[in-house]
C-alpha positions as CSV (number, residue, x, y, z in Angstrom):
1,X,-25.2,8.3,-10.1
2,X,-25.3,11.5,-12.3
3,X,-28.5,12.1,-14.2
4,X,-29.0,14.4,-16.6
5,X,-32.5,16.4,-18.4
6,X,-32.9,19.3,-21.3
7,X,-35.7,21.0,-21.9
8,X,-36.1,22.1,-25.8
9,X,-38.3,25.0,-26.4
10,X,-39.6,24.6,-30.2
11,X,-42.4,26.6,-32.4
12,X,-43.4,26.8,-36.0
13,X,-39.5,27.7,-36.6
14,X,-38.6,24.4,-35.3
15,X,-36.6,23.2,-32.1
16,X,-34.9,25.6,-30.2
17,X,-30.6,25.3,-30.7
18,X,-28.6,23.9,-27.9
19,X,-30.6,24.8,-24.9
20,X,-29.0,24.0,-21.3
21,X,-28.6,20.5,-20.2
22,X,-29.1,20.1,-16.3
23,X,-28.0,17.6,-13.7
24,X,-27.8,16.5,-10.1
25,X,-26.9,13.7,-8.4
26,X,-28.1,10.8,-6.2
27,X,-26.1,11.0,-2.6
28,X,-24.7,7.3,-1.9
29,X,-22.7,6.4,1.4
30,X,-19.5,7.0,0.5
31,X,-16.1,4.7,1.9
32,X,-14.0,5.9,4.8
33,X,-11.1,8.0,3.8
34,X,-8.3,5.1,4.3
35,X,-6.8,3.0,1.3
36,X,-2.8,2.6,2.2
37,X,-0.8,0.4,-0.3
38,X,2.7,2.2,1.1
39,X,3.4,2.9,-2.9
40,X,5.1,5.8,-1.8
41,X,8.1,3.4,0.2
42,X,7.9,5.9,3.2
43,X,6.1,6.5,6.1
44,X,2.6,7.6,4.8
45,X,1.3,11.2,6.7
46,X,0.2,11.0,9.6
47,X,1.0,7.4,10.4
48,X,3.3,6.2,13.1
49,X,5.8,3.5,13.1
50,X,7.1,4.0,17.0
51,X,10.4,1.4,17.9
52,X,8.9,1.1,21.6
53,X,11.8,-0.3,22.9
54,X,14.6,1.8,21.3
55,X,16.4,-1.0,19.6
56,X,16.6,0.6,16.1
57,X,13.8,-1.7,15.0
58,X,11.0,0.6,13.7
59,X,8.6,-0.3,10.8
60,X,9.9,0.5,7.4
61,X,8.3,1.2,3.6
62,X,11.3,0.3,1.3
63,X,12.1,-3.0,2.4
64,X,15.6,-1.8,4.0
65,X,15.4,-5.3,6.0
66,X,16.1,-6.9,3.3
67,X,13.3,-9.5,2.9
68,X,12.3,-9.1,-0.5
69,X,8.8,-10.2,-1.6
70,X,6.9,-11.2,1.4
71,X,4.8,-12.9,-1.1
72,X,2.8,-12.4,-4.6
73,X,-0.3,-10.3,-2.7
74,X,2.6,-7.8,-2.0
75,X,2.6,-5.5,-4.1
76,X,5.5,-2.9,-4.5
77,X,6.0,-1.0,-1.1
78,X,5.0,-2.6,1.8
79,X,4.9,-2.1,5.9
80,X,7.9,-4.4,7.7
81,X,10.2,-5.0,10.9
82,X,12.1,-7.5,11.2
83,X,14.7,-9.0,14.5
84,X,17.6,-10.0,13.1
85,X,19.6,-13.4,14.4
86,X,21.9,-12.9,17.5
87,X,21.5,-11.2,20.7
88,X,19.4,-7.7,21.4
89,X,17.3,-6.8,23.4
90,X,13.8,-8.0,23.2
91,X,11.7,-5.6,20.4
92,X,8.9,-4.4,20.2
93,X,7.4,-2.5,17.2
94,X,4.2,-0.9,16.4
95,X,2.7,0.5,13.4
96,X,-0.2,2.5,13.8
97,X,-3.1,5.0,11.6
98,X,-3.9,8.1,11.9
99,X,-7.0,8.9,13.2
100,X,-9.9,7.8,11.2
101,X,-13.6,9.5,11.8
102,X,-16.3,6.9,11.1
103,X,-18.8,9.4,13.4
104,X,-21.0,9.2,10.0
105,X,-21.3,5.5,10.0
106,X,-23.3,2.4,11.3
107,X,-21.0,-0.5,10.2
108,X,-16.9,-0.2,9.7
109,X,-14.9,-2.8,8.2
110,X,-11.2,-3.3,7.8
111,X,-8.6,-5.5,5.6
112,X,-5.1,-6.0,5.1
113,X,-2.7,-8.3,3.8
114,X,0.2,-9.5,6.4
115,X,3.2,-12.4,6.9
116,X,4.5,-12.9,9.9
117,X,7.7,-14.9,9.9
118,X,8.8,-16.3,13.5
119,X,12.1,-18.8,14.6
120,X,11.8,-21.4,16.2
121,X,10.9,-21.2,20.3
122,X,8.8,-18.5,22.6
123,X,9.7,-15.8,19.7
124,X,6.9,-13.5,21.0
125,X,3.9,-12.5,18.3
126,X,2.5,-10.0,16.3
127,X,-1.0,-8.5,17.0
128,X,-3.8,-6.5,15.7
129,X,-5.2,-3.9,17.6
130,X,-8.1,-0.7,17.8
131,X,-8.4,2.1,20.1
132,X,-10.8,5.2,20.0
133,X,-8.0,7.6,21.8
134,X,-4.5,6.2,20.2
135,X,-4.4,5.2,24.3
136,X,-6.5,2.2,25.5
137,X,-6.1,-0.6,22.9
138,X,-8.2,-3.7,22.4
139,X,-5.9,-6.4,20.6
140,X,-8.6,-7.9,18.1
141,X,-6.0,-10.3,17.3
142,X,-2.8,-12.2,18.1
143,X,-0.6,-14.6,16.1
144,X,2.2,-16.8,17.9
145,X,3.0,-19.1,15.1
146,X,3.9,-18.4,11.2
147,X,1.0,-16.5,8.9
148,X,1.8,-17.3,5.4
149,X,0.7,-13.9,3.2
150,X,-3.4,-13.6,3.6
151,X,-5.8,-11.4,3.0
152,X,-7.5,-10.9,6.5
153,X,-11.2,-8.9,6.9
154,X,-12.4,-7.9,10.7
155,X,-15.7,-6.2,11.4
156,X,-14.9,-3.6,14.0
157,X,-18.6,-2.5,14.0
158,X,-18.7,-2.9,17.9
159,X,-15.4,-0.6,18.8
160,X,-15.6,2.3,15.7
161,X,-18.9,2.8,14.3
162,X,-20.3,6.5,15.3
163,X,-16.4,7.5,16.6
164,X,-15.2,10.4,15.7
165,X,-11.8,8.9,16.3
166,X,-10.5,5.6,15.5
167,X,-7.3,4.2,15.2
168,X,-5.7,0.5,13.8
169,X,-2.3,-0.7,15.5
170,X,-0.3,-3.3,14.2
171,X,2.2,-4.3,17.2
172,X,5.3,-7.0,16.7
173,X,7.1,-7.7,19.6
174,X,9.9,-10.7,20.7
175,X,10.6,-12.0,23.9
176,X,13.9,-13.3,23.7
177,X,17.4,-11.4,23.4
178,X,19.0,-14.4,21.5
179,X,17.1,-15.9,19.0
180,X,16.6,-16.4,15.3
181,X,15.2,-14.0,12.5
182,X,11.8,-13.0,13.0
183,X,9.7,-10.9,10.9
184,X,6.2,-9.4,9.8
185,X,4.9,-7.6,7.4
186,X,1.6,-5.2,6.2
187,X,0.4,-4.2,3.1
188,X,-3.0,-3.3,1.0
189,X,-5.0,-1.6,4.3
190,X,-8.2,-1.0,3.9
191,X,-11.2,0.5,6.3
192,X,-14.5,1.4,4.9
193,X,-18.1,1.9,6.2
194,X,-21.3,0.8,4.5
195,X,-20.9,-0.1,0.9
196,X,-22.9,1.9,-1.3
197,X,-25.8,0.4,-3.3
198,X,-26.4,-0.4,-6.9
199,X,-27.5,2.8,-8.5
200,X,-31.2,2.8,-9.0
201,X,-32.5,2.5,-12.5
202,X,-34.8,4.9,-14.1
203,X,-38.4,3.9,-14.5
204,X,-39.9,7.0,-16.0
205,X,-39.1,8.8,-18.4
206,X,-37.3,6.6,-20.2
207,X,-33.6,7.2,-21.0
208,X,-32.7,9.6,-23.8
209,X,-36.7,10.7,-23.8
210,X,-37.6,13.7,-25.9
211,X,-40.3,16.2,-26.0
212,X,-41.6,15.6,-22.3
213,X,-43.8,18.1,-20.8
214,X,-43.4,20.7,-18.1
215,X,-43.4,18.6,-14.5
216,X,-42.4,15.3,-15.5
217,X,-42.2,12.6,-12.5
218,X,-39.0,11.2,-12.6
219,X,-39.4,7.8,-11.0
220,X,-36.7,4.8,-10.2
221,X,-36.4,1.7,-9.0
């Protein structure tokens, strides 16, 4: 919150003309630096889509699979891979941030919306992953049957607050080399750290007051 003061020198001629007008501002805790819609339709910087198993199934931003509108909380471009129906090798897909520093906070939270679309049988799954070194992963979450769109929310308090480096993986993977069309899909990521609070309202002097003498308190609640 920006707050503002003026100090008006005045004498028998009347008030001084536009004196200065100060300002300053109170510090809140401000959100991590990652808010990915995919808007763009390409790889955002510094993100990684990695085809693990080199069948020409990577993630994609502009929808070349084909699928459309995963559903009305997709919005525009949107993270997907998809297996397609006949006989390939077994895929496996992941999707991953760049590194996010949450060394400055106590409490780290994360949403995203996601689909995932599996055929019928051991299809494999999709999971949801963390990692403080883009090496050692610990899967927060793993799906084996069909997630219509949601919003989803996980506190990762536990494995990023305080790290300098943290990084989300999305990984979709099949098991079988002859099987049906299976698909999943990310959008709207979100991570943030504390959320800052309601701006504190001035007790004294009152808003827009005049003629206040040298030293004035300022006081809120």
């Amino acid at each position: 919150t920006e707050y503002f003061w003026q100090v008006v020198p005045y004498n028998a001629a009347g008030d001084a003309i536009d004196p200065p007008v100060w300002s300053f501002s109170t510090v809140g805790i401000a959100s991590l630096p990652l808010d990915e819609k995919f808007t763009e339709m390409v790889r955002p910087t510094d993100w990684q889509s990695l085809d693990v198993n080199g069948t020409g199934h990577p993630w994609v931003f502009d929808d070349s699979y084909g699928l459309g509108s995963p559903g009305n909380l997709f919005q525009g471009g949107f993270a997907s891979v998809r297996r397609p129906t006949g006989t390939i090798p077994a895929v496996v897909s992941q999707l991953i941030t760049p590194a996010i520093d949450c060394s400055e906070v106590d409490d780290v939270r994360v949403s995203f919306t996601h689909r995932y679309v599996r055929h019928t049988g051991p299809q494999g799954d999709a999971q949801f992953a963390v990692s403080t070194d883009g090496v050692n992963w610990t899967t927060l979450q793993t799906w084996t049957a069909n997630r219509t769109q949601i919003n989803e929310l996980y506190d990762i308090t536990a494995h990023a607050a305080g790290q300098p480096t943290v990084y989300l993986r999305w990984q979709f993977q099949t098991v079988r080399t002859n099987s049906g069309n299976t698909w999943y899909a990310v959008d709207n990521v979100l991570v943030y750290g504390p959320m800052a609070p309601f701006a504190a309202t001035p007790t004294a002097p009152a808003n827009e007051a005049i003629n206040r003498p040298l030293n004035t308190n300022l006081t809120w609640t």
